[in-house]
N, C-alpha and C positions, 0 to 999 in steps of 0.2 A: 239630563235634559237634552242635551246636545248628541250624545248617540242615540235618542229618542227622536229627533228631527232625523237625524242621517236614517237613519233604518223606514223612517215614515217617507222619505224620497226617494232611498233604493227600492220600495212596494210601489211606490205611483209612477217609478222611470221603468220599471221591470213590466209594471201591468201595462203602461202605455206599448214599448215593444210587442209584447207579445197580442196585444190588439192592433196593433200595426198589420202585423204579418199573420192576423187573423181574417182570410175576407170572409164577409158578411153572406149569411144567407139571402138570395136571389129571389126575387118575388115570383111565382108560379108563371112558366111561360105558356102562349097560348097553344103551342102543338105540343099536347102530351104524349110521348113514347109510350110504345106500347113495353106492358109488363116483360117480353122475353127481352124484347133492345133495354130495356132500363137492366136488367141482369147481366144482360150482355157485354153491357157499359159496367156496369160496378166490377164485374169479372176482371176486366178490363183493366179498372185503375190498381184494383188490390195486385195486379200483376206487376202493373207501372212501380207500386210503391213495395213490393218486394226487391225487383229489380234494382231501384234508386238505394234498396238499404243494403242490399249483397255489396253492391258497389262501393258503400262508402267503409263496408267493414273491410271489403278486401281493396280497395284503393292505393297501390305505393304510390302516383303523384300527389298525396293530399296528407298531410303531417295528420297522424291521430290526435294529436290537439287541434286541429280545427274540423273537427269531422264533422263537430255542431255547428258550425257556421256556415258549412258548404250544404247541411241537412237542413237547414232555418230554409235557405232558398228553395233546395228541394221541396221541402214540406208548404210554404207559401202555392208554389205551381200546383204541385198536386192540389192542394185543397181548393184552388181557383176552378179548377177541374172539375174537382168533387161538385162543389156550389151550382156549376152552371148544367149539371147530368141532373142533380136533383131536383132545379128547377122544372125539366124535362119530364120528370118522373112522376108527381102527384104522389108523394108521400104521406099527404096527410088522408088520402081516401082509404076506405075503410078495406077495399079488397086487397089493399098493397102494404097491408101490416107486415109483411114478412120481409118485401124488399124495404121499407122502412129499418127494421131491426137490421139487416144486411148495413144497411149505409151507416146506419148509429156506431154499428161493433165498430167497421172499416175505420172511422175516422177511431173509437178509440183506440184504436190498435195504434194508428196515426201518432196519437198524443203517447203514450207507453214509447213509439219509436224516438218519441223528441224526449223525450225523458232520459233513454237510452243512450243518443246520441251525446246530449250535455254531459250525462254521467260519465262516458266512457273518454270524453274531450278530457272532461276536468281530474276524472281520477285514474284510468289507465293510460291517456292520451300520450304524457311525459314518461312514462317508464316504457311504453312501445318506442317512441324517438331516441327512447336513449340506448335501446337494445339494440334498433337498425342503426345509431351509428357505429355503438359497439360491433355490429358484424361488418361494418363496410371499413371500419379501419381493421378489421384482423382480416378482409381477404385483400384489405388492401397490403399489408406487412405477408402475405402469405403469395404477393404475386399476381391474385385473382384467380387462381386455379382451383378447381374446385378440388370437394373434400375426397 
């Protein structure tokens, strides 16, 4: 019964989070972009969010176990991003089914990145920190001179 309550508050404290740092789709704004700038724009972020993810794999100021916590913020900004181009765009008109499916994939890819991120915090994060300190105490015992 009692780990039946905890496990039912770790799913309402986890979905609360993650709805936190989920904003909300934007009501249709009144100057809609035209189809090439709304492409232009999504072009745009799936760059922003490559970039933000090259960065946090190759990152040496950011400890691989917190690679998901620095990618929660990232991933909040971008999607703030995302929300308000879509708004822009009239997604739900029928000639712009294609940039539709465009913005759909972009954010799944989005969510596979945050997936990514936690995964790689929780299960490679601690063996990468223990490897870099492993090499900084052997050039540190070697002088710092390289190999």
């Amino acid at each position: 019964m009692l780990v039946t309550v905890f496990c039912l508050w770790l799913i309402v404290n986890v979905s609360r989070s993650v709805a936190s740092m989920t904003p909300e789709r934007l009501p249709a704004a009144e100057q809609v972009l035209s189809y090439s700038e709304c492409l232009q724009d999504a072009q745009g972020l799936w760059a922003e969010l490559e970039t933000e993810r090259e960065k946090l794999v190759r990152a040496s100021e950011i400890a691989p176990r917190d690679v998901d916590q620095q990618w929660m913020r990232v991933r909040t900004r971008w999607l703030e991003k995302l929300r308000e181009r879509e708004s822009h765009c009239a997604l739900h008109s029928r000639d712009r089914s294609e940039l539709r499916t465009v913005f759909r994939r972009m954010e799944e890819v989005q969510d596979l990145y945050t997936i990514h991120a936690v995964q790689y915090a929780d299960e490679v994060g601690g063996a990468v920190d223990a490897l870099q300190s492993a090499f900084a105490a052997a050039r540190q015992k070697s002088g710092n001179r390289p190999p």
